[in-house]
N, C-alpha and C positions, 0 to 999 in steps of 0.2 A: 606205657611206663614199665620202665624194667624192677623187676623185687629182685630180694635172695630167700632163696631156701634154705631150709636146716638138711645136710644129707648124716652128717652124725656127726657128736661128739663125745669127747672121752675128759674126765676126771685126769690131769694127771699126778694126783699127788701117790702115795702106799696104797694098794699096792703095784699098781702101773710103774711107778718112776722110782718107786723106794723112797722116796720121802715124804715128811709130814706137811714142808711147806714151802712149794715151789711159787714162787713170786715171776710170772714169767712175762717178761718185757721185750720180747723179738722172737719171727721166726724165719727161717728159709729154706726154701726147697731145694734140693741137688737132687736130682734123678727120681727115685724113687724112698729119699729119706727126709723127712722135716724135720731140720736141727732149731731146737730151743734155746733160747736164753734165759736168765734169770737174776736180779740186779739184789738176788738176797743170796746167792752160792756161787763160787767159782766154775759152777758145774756146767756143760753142756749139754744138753738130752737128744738121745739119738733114734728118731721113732719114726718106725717103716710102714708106709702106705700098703693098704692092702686094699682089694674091692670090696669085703666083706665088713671094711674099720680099719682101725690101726691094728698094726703090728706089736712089737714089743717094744719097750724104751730099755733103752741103754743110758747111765747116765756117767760122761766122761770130764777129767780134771785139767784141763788144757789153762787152767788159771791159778792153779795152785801153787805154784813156785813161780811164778810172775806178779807178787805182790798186787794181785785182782782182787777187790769186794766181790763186785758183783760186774755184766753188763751190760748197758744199757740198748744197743742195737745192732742187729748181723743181718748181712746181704748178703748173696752168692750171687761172684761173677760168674754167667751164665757161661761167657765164652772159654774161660778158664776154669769152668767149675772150681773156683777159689771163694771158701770164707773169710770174712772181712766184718770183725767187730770195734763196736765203739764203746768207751767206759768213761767213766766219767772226766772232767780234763784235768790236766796241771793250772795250778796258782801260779801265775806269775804277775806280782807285783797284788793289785787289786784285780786282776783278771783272770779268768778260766780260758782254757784253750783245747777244744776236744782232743781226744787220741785212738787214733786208729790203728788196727795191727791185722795182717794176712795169717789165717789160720793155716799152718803147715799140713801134709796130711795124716801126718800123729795129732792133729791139733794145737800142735804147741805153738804158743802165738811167736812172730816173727817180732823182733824191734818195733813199740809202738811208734811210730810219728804222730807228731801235733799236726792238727790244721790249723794256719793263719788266719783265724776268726777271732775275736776275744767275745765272751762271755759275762755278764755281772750278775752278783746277786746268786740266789737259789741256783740257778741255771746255768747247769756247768758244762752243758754241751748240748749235744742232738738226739732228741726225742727218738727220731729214724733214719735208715740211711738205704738208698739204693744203690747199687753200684752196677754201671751199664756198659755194654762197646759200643759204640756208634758204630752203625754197618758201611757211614760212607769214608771215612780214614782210619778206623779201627781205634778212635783215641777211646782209651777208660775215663767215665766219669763217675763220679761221686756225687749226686745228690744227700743235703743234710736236712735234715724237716725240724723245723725250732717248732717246740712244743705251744707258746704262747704269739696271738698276732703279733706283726709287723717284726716277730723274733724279739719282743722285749719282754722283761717283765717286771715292768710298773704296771702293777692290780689291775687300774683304769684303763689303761692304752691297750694294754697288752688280753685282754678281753674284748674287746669290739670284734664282732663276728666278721667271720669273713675275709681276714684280715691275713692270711696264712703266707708264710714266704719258706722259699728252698735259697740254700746257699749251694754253689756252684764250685765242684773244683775237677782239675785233669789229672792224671796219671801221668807223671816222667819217670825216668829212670830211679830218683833219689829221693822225689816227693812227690805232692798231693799239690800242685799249684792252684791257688785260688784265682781263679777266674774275675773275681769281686763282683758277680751278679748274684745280687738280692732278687729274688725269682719271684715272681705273686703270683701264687696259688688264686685259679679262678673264686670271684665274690662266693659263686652256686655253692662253694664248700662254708656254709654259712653255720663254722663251728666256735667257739669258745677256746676249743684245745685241737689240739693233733698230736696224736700218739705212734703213728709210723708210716712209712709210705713203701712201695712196692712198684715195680716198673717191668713191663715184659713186651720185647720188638713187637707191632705190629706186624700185621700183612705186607703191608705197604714198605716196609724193609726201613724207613725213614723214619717213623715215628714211635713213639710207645704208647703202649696201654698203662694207665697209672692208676695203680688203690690208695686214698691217706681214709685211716681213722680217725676215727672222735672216741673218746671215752665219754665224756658229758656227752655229748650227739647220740651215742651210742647206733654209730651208723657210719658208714663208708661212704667215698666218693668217687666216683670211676669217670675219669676224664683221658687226652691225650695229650701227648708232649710233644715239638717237632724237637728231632736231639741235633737239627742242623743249625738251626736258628735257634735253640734255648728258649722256645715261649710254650706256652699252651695254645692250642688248638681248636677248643673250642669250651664251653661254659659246664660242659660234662655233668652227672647228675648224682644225689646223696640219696642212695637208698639206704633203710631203717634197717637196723638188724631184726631178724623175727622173734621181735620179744620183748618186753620192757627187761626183761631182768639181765639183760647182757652190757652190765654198767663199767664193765674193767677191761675193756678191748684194749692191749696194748701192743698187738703185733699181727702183722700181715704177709701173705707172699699169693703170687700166681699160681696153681698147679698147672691148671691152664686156660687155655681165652675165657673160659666162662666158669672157672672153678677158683674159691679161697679156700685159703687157711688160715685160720687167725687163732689166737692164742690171748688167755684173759689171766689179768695181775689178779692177788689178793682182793677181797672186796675191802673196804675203809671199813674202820669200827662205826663210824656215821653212815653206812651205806643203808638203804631201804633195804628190808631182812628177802626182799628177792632177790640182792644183787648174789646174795652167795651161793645160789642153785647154780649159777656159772663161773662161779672163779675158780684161778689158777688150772684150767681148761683148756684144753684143744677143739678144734673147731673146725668141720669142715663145712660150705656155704657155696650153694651156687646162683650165677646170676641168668634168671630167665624173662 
């Protein structure tokens, strides 16, 4: 059975990132920089891998004159080394509707579009997002990770473990077309919540390697995806994170086949007083 290991992590609030309170909800990898998110500042943080630790963080404004709170989830197209965030959606009517936007390489985000999903209630978009090529017609996808099962959230329903679904969309020229499959996440991801998901090609040129989190689990799930046929591949397995105290997991990415990064929210004012030994934190975790 496979664990994860602790190989190190970093505090990022002052003096790392310059600020007092970074709330951080997504992370992604591009070459050798793991870009931050954070759903309490505009801000993006710009923190360079080194062998010895991290680097230094840079912390950049690419949401501040685009009417941004905060955002909730960032992928990097691998193939276009292009960032791509989600914030929280537009109201329309009684409904939410996510918004996606392609990060320029100034950062400054491109024209959001909506995806044709609607939302109700609390839940105004996508917990996580991956964003992939498929190596057999090169089409871009958009995986969306709903935070609560079966993607609802009614209390009751929307907690049955296990329960985890992805919504499906492609890349055209103008939009995000929604495919309309409701994905289920294999049972073995037997969480409460899901906080972000992560995708990186296999060997096999066909499939991908997939990370979601749990915050309540406080533990990851490493299964794979076929990107031909849209399903999962097999029942994959939820390794623990090394710790009781790592309770605000809210963001994930590949470094590579056997290496994460993950990234921890705020603790709750109700959190057990060890969640705060790892919040608003960086993370690096390997899987052996």
């Amino acid at each position: 059975m496979a664990k994860l290991t602790l190989i190190r992590e970093q505090s990022l609030t002052a003096p790392f990132c310059d600020q007092k309170k970074l709330e951080a909800s997504g992370v992604a990898v591009k070459g050798e920089t793991c870009w931050v998110i954070f759903d309490n500042l505009t801000s993006v943080a710009e923190i360079t891998l080194q062998e010895d630790g991290f680097g230094i963080c840079r912390l950049h404004e690419p949401g501040k004159h685009a009417g941004i709170e905060g955002f909730e989830a960032i992928s990097c197209h691998a193939a276009g080394e292009t960032l791509y965030v989600a914030v929280e959606g537009v109201k329309i009517g009684k409904k939410y509707y996510p918004k996606i936007a392609e990060l320029e390489k100034n950062l400054k985000p491109k024209p959001f579009k909506l995806l044709n999903v609607p939302f109700m209630g609390e839940s105004k978009g996508f917990e996580g997002i991956a964003v992939i090529t498929r190596p057999s017609d090169e089409a871009v996808l958009l995986f969306g990770l709903c935070e609560g099962n079966f993607c609802e959230q009614n209390k009751e329903r929307g907690k049955k473990k296990g329960n985890g679904r992805l919504h499906v969309f492609m890349r055209d020229k103008r939009e995000w077309r929604n495919l309309k499959i409701l994905l289920p996440i294999p049972p073995a991801a037997d969480f409460r919540d899901y906080s972000d998901i992560a995708m990186r090609i296999a060997n096999d040129g066909r499939s991908a390697r997939v990370a979601i989190t749990s915050q309540e689990g406080k533990s990851v799930w490493i299964g794979h995806i076929d990107l031909d046929r849209l399903g999962f591949i097999d029942d994959g397995e939820v390794l623990p994170f090394p710790g009781d105290d790592y309770c605000n997991v809210e963001g994930v990415d590949w470094i590579s086949d056997n290496t994460l990064v993950l990234v921890s929210d705020k603790a709750k004012s109700d959190s057990p007083n060890g969640c705060k030994k790892k919040e608003m934190s960086i993370h690096l975790m390997r899987i052996e």
